[in-house]
N, C-alpha and C positions, 0 to 999 in steps of 0.2 A: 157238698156245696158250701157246707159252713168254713171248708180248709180255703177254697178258692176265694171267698168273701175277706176271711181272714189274710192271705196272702197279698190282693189286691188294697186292704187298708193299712196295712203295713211296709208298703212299696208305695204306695201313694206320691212321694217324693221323689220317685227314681224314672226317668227318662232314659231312650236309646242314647248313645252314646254316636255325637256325627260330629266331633273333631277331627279332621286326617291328621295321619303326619306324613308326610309327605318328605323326601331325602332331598337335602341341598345341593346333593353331588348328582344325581341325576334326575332327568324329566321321566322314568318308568314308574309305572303306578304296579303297584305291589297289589300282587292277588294269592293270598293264604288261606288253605283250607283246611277242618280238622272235618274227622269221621270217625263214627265209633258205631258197634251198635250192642244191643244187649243178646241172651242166646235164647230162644224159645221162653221167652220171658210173660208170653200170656198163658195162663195154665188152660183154657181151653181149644184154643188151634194149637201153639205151642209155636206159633209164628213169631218171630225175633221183631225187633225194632230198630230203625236207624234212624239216625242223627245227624247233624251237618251243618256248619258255620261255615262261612265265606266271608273273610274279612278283603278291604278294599282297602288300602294304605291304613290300616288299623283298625277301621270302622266296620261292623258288623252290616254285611247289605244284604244278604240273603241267610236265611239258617231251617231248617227243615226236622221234624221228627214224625216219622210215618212207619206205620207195621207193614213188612215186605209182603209180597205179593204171595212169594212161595214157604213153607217148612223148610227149615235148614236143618242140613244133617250134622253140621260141626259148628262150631263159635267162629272157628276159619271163614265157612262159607257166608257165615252171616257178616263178617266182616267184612268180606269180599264184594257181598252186594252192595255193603254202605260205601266203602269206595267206590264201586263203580258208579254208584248213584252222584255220590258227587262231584267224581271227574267228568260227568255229562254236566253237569249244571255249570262246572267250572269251565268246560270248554265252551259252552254255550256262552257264560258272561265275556269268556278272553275275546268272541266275536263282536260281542255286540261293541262291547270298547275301541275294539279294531276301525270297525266300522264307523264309528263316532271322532274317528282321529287320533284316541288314546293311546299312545304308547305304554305296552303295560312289558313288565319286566319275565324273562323268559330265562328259566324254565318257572312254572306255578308249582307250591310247594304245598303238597296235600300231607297229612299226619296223620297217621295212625297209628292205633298202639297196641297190634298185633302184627308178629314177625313172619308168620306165616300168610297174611293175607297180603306184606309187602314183596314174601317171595314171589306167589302167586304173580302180581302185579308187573313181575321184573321178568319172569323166568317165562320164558317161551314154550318149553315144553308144557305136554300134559301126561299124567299118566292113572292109572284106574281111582284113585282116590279124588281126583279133578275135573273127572272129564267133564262132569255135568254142570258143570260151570264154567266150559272152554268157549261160547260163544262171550262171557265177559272177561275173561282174561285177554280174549283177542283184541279186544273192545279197548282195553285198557293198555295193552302192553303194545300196542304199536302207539301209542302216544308218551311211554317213559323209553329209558335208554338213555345213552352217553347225550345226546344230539336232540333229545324230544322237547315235550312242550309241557310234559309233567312230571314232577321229581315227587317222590314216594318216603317219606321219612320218618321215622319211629319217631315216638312221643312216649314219654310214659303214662301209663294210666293215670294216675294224679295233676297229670300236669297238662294232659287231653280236654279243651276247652268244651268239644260234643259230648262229656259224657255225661252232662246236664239235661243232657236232649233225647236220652235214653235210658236213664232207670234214678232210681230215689238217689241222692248222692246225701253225704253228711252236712251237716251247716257249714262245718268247717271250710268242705273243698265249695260250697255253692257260694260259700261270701269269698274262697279265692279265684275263682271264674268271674263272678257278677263284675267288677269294676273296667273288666276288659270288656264286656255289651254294655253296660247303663254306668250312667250318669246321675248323680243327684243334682236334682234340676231346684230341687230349692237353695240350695247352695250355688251351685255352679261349678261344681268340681265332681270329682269323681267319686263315688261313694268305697 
């Protein structure tokens, strides 16, 4: 309790972050997502964690850290749920925009920073080390592809904006994620 008290008086000054930027070349409104999640990171279920930002022409409008539902058996598979969790949310916002008249820019660019949850993601097949996870691969990989509505792209770990949203990170990488969500609002600029 005393870290929490201590954190919120020491951020006292820092606000969400609700400037867009928004492109002069075109009317699409920009939807980017990062995902990450940690591996069996409670030591008593041994359930993983995921994470997940949804930026909106730069601005942070949704972001999520929840312990998965099920045990993973690899770092792969736990990654795999964290994407799929936020290619739903993600498709769910492209609609509501849709709906609302917004032209938003296609394909939507989700990151993460493991190479096997983007093969997963791309690769159509399955086979015995997958299978139990082939209802979210179908889930997910009929919406990427050449021609889809969501593109799958590495990030490297350091430079993965979720992974604040999934296990202790240094000061270092948490003061270089912070200025992309908050604001110092006593200033008026970006902290």
């Amino acid at each position: 309790m005393k870290r929490i008290i201590k954190h919120v008086l020491d951020t006292k000054g820092l606000g969400l972050k609700i400037a867009p930027v928004i492109g002069s070349k075109s009317l699409l409104w920009n939807v980017v997502a990062f995902s990450d999640s940690d591996y069996a990171g409670d030591p008593d279920s041994r359930k993983s964690v995921s994470g997940f930002i949804v930026y909106l022409c730069g601005v942070p409008i949704c972001w999520r850290s929840k312990a998965q539902r099920t045990v993973t058996l690899s770092s792969a598979e736990a990654e795999w749920i964290a994407l799929s969790e936020v290619a739903k949310e993600v498709l769910f916002i492209a609609q509501i925009l849709e709906t609302m008249g917004v032209k938003v820019e296609y394909p939507i660019v989700i990151r993460v920073d493991n190479t096997a949850a983007i093969f997963m993601a791309t690769n159509v097949t399955t086979n015995q080390r997958t299978r139990h996870v082939d209802i979210r691969t179908k889930f997910v990989t009929q919406y990427t592809g050449p021609d889809g509505i969501l593109k799958i792209l590495f990030v490297k770990g350091t430079d993965n904006e979720s992974d604040i949203m999934t296990k202790n990170v240094t000061g270092n990488l948490h003061e270089k994620h912070i200025p992309k969500m908050m604001t110092n609002i006593d200033e008026g600029t970006t902290k």
